[in-house]
C-alpha positions in Angstrom: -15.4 116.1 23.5 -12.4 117.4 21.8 -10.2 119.6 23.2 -10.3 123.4 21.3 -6.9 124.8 21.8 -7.2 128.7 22.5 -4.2 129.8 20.7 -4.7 127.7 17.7 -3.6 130.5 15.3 0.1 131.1 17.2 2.8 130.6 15.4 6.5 129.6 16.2 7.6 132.5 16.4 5.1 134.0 18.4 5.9 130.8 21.0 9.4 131.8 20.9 8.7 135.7 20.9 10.7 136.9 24.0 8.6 139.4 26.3 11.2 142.4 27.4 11.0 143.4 31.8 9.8 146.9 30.6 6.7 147.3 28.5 4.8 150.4 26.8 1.2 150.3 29.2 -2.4 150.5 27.4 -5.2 151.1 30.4 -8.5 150.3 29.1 -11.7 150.9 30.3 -14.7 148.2 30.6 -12.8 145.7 29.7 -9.9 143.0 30.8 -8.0 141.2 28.0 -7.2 137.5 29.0 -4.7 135.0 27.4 -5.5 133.7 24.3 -8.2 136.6 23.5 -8.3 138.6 20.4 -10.1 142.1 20.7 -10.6 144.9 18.7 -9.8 147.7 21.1 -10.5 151.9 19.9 -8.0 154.2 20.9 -9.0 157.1 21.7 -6.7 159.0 24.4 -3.4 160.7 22.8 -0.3 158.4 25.2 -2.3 155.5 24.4 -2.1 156.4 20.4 1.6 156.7 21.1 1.8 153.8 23.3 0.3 151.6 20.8 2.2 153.5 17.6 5.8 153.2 19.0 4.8 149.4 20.3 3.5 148.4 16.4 6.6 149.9 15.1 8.7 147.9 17.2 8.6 144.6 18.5 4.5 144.8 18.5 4.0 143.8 22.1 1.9 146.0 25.1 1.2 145.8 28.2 -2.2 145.8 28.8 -4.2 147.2 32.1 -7.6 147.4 33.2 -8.6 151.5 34.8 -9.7 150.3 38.2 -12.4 153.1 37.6 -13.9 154.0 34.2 -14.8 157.6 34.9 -11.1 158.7 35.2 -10.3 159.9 31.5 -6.6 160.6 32.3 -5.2 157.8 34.5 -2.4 157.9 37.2 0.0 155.4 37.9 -2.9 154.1 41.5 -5.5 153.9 38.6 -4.6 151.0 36.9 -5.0 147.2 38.0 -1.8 145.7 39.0 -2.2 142.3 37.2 -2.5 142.6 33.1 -1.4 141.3 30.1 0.6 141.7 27.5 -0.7 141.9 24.0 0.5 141.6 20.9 -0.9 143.7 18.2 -2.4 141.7 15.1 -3.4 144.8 13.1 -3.2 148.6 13.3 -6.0 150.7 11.6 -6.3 154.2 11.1 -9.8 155.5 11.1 -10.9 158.1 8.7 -12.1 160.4 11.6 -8.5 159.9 12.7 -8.9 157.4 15.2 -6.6 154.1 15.8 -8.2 151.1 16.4 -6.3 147.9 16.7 -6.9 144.1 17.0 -4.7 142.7 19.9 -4.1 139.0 21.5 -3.7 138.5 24.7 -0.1 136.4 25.1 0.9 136.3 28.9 -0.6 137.4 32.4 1.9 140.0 34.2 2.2 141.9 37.5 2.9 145.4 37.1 6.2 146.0 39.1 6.7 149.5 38.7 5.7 152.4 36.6 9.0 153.5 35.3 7.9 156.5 32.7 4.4 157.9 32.3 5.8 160.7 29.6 4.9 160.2 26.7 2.8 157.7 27.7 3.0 154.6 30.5 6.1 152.3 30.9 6.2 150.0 33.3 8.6 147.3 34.8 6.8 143.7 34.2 6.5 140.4 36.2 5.5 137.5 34.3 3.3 135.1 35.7 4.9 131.6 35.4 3.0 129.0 33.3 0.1 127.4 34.4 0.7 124.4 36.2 -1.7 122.0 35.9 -3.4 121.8 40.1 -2.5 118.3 41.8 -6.2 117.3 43.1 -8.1 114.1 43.6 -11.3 115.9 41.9 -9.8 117.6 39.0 -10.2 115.3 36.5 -14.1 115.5 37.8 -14.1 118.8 37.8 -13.0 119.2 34.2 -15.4 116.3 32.9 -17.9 118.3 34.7 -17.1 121.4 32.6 -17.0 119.9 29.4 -20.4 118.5 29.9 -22.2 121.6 31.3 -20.7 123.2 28.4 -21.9 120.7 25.7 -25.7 121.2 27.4 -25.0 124.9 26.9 -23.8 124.7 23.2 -27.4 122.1 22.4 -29.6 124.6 24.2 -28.6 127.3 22.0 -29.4 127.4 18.6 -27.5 130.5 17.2 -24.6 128.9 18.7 -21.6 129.4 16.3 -19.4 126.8 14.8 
C-alpha cells in the first residue's frame, strides 16, 4: 500500500517558511487543527477577525488553540489549551453578511509559553515541538503493517469512500 504523503501540496517555500517565537493566537471552539489539516474555519468573534486580518497581511501564519470549554464566548488567557498549532492561512474570504471565513493548514505542533498581549487580540510566546522522531521499537514496523491493513479493510467496506 503506498504511502499518501499528508502535506503533498507544500511547497518549498512553505518547508523553508521560518515560524517567529511570538504568534497572533486563534481559540476555536469544537474543534482541534492537527498538522497537515486544511479547514475551513468561520470567524466570528471581533480579536479573532483582527488576529486572523493582521496575520493574512503579514507573514500569514497563526497560532492556533482549542477553548478548553465551548460555552465561554470571550476567552481568557486559563481558557485555552496549552498545546496548538500554527496555521498558515490558504485563503481569506469576506462574507457578504460581513463575516471572515478562512481556509487554514495546520504546519507545526507548539506549546503555548506565555500569553504576552491579549489587546487587540491574543499573542503569545511559542514552543515548537521538535520533529517527529520516528519511535525505536521491536513492534513498530508490525504495528504500522497492522495499520495500513485495517485501513485498506476500512476503505473496501465502504463504498462512498472517496478517491
Amino acid at each position: 500500500m503506498p504511502i499518501i504523503p499528508i502535506n503533498e501540496h507544500e511547497t518549498e517555500q512553505d518547508k523553508n517558511q521560518v515560524i517567529p517565537d511570538i504568534l497572533p493566537i486563534l481559540p476555536l471552539r469544537n474543534t482541534v487543527l492537527f498538522p497537515g489539516v486544511v479547514l475551513p474555519i468561520t470567524v466570528g468573534r471581533d480579536k479573532s477577525i483582527k488576529a486572523v486580518n493582521d496575520a493574512y497581511k503579514s507573514d500569514k501564519l497563526i497560532g492556533v488553540l482549542a477553548q478548553k470549554d465551548v460555552n465561554i464566548e470571550e476567552p481568557a488567557a486559563g481558557d485555552l489549551c496549552e498545546i496548538g498549532t500554527v496555521a498558515k492561512i490558504v485563503k481569506l474570504i469576506k462574507m457578504p453578511d460581513g463575516g471572515t471565513t478562512i481556509i487554514i493548514q495546520g504546519k507545526k505542533r507548539f506549546t503555548l509559553r506565555k500569553i504576552v498581549s491579549d489587546d487587540p487580540y491574543f499573542k503569545a510566546s511559542i514552543e515548537l515541538f521538535p520533529d517527529d522522531v520516528i519511535p525505536v521499537n521491536e513492534n513498530f514496523d508490525a504495528y504500522i503493517s497492522s495499520i495500513k491493513d485495517l485501513a485498506g479493510q476500512i476503505i473496501q467496506l465502504s463504498p462512498n469512500m472517496p478517491t
